[in-house]
N, C-alpha and C positions, 0 to 999 in steps of 0.2 A: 553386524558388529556394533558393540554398544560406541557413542561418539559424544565426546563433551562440547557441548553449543552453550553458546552465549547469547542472551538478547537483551538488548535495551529498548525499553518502551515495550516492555510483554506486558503489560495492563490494559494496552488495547485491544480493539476488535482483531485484530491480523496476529497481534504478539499472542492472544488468549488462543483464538485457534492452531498457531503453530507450537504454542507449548502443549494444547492436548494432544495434538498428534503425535509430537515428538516423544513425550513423555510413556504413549502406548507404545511405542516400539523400541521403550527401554534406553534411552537414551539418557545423559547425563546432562541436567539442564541449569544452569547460572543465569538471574534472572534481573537486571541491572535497574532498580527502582529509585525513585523519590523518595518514594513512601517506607510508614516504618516497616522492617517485614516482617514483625511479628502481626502484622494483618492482613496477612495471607494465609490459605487453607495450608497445613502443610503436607506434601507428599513427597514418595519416595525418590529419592534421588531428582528432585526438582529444589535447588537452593535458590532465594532470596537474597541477594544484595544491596543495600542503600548505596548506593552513590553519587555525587552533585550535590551534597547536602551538608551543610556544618557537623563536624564531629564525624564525617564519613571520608577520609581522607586516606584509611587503611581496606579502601573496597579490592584493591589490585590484587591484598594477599589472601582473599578469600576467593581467587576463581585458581582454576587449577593451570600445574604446570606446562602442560599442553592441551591446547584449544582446537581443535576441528574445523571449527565455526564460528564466526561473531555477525552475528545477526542486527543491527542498526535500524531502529525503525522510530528512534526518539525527535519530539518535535511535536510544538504548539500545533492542536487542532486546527487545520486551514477553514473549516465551517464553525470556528465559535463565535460569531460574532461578524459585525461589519469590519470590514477592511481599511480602520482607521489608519492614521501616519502611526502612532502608537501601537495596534495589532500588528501591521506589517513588520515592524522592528522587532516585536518577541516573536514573531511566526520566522522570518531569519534568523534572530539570535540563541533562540532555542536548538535548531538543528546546527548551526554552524560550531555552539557549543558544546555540545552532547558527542558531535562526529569530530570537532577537537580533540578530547577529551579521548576517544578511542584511537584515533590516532598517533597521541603521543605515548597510551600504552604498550601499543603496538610498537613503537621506537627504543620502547625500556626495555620490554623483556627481550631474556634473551633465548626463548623460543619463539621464535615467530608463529602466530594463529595460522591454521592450514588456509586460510579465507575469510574475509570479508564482504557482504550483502549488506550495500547501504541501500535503504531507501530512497525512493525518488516519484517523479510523476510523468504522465503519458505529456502533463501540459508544457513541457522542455520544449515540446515541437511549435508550441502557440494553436491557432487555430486555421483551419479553412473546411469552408464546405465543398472544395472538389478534389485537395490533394490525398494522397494515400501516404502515410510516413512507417518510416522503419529504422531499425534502430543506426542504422547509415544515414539517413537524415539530419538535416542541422536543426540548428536552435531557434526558435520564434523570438522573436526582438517586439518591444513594446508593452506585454503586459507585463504582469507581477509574479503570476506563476509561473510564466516560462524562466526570467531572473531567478525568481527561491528556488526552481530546484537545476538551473545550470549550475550555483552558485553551490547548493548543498552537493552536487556531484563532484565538483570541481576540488572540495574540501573534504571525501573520502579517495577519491583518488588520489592523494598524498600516501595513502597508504602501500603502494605498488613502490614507491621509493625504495621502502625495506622488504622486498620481494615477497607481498601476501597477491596472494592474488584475489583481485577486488571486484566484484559486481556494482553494478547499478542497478537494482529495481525499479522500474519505469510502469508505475502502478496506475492501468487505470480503473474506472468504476467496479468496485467489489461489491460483488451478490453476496450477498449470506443472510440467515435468520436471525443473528442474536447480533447483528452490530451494521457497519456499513451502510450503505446508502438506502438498500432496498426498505427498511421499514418506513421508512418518511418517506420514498416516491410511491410504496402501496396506500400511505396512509389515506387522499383523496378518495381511491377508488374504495377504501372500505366504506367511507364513508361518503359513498356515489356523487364524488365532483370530478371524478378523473377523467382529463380528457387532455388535449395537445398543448402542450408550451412551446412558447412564442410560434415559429414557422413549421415545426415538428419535422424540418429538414435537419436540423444539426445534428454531427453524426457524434455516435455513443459508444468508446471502447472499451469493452467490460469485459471481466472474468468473473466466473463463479471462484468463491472462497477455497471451495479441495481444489479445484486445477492450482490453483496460488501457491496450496499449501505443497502439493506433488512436485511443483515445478521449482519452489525452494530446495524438493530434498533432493530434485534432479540434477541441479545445480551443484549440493553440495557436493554427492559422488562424481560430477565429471568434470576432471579435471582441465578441461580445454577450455570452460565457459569462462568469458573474464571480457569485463566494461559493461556497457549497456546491457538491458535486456529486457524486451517488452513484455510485461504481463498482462497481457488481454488473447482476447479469444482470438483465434480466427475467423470468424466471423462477426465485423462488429455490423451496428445497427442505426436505424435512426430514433431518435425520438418520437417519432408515431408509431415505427415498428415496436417500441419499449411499450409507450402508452395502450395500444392496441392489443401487444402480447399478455400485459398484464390484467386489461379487462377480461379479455378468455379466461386467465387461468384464474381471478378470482371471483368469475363468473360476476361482473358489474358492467354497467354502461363508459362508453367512452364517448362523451359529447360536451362537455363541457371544455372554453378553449380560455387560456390564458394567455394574454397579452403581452409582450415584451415589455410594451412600456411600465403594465406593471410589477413586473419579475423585479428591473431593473429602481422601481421606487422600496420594494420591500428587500433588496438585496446589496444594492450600492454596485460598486466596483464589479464585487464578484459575481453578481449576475450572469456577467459573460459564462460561465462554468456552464448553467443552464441554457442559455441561450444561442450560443456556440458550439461548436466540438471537435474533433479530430478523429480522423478514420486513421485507426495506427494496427498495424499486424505484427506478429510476435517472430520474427523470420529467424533471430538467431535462436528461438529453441522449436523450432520446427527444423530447420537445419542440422540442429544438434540430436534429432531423432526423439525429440518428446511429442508426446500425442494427447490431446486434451479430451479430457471422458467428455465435454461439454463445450460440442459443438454450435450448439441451436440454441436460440435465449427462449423459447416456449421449452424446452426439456429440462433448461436450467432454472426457469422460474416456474415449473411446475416440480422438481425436485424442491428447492428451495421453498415451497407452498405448504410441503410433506411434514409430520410433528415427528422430530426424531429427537432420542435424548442429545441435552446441552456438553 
């Protein structure tokens, strides 16, 4: 049954894959931009909306009278740039305004969205290299992205106020071809430097991009899912396992070893991202009976390897 979804911040890597999905399976999609939308391809039953933008102040009345879904994924790139006193404030101020912004819609109308799916990150937990976290687990105290995104959960979850029932996305490392992390950690090994960063113990929790996108629509049909929810594999990895798996599958050497200390000169702050990690398991949708086609990170970075259309 056809379903009207909302997303802000569909011009990303995550938003672009879940509007082609949705879009093939006939769905009715509102797509909550910056930008103008007449610079976007157009297709059927996929609308464009400006919103957050001078002169766009009448976006509410162009999404429809009942919503299924509102999808939240808006917010300053956490990898543009060093982690200045200035980046940190618009990488906050961006998501806490964008997830404002849906929540006081949320308050006006007077149909309530069947759900909200705000984004978030694995890095809420902080880090260590021997705990195992889940989404019963507390908050890391100390860095910066454990803060942005308790802080960014903390500001969709107002939305449960006016009874939506509200997710947390707790997103960690996304595989995919056209976006996400995996073209800039292949890039060394195409061009034969790839080999372990910093101790190659910190642990890596990833999902390939379809489990992401399946585990979205699993979510939207069942009705019992609500707060946290981790989207990584069940099996996460370590950084030799990642480096190691990916020499195999693009058939290149793995010997070349990179130093913390210099991660942490070419990266600043967020270095730790690389250098650190978190073993986090997906328990409330393994619980709730969803199954991840992508188990194994050689199946998944050998799918992911494969030339399929965009």
């Amino acid at each position: 049954m056809s379903k009207n979804i909302v997303i802000s911040g569909g011009s990303g890597f995550i938003g672009r894959s879940l509007i082609r999905s949705f879009h093939q399976e006939g769905h009715h999609l509102y797509i909550l931009t910056r930008q103008d939308p007449k610079r976007f391809t157009p297709l059927n039953h996929v609308h464009y909306v400006q919103w957050m933008q001078k002169g766009a102040d009448d976006w509410t009345t162009k999404l429809p009278d009942s919503i299924d879904g509102l999808i939240n994924l808006s917010g300053a790139s956490i990898n543009g740039g060093r982690w200045t006193r200035k980046r940190k404030e618009r990488l906050l101020s961006s998501r806490l305004q964008s997830t404002g912004t849906l929540v006081r819609f949320i308050e006006q109308v007077k149909t309530k969205p069947g759900l909200l799916i705000s984004a978030s990150a694995v890095g809420i937990y902080g880090t260590s290299a021997t705990k195992t976290f889940s989404e019963t687990s507390g908050h890391g105290n100390g860095d910066f992205l454990s803060h942005l995104a308790s802080v960014w959960e903390k500001s969709a979850l107002e939305a449960e106020r006016f009874g939506v029932r509200t997710v947390c996305a707790r997103f960690g490392l996304v595989l995919g071809r056209q976006g996400g992390a995996l073209p800039l950690l292949n890039l060394p090994y195409r061009l034969f430097m790839g080999g372990k960063i910093a101790s190659g113990n910190q642990w890596l929790s990833w999902i390939h991009i379809d489990d992401l996108v399946r585990l979205m629509r699993f979510i939207i049909d069942n009705q019992q899912i609500r707060g946290p929810v981790n989207f990584t594999s069940p099996s996460p990895a370590t950084m030799r396992d990642l480096g190691r798996t990916q020499a195999k599958v693009l058939k290149r050497p793995y010997w070349l070893n990179v130093p913390e200390q210099l991660i942490r000169l070419a990266l600043g702050e967020r270095s730790f991202m690389a250098t650190e990690g978190q073993r986090v398991l997906p328990r409330k949708a393994l619980d709730a009976g969803f199954r991840f086609q992508f188990n194994n990170l050689e199946e998944a970075l050998l799918d992911l390897s494969k030339e399929k259309p965009i």
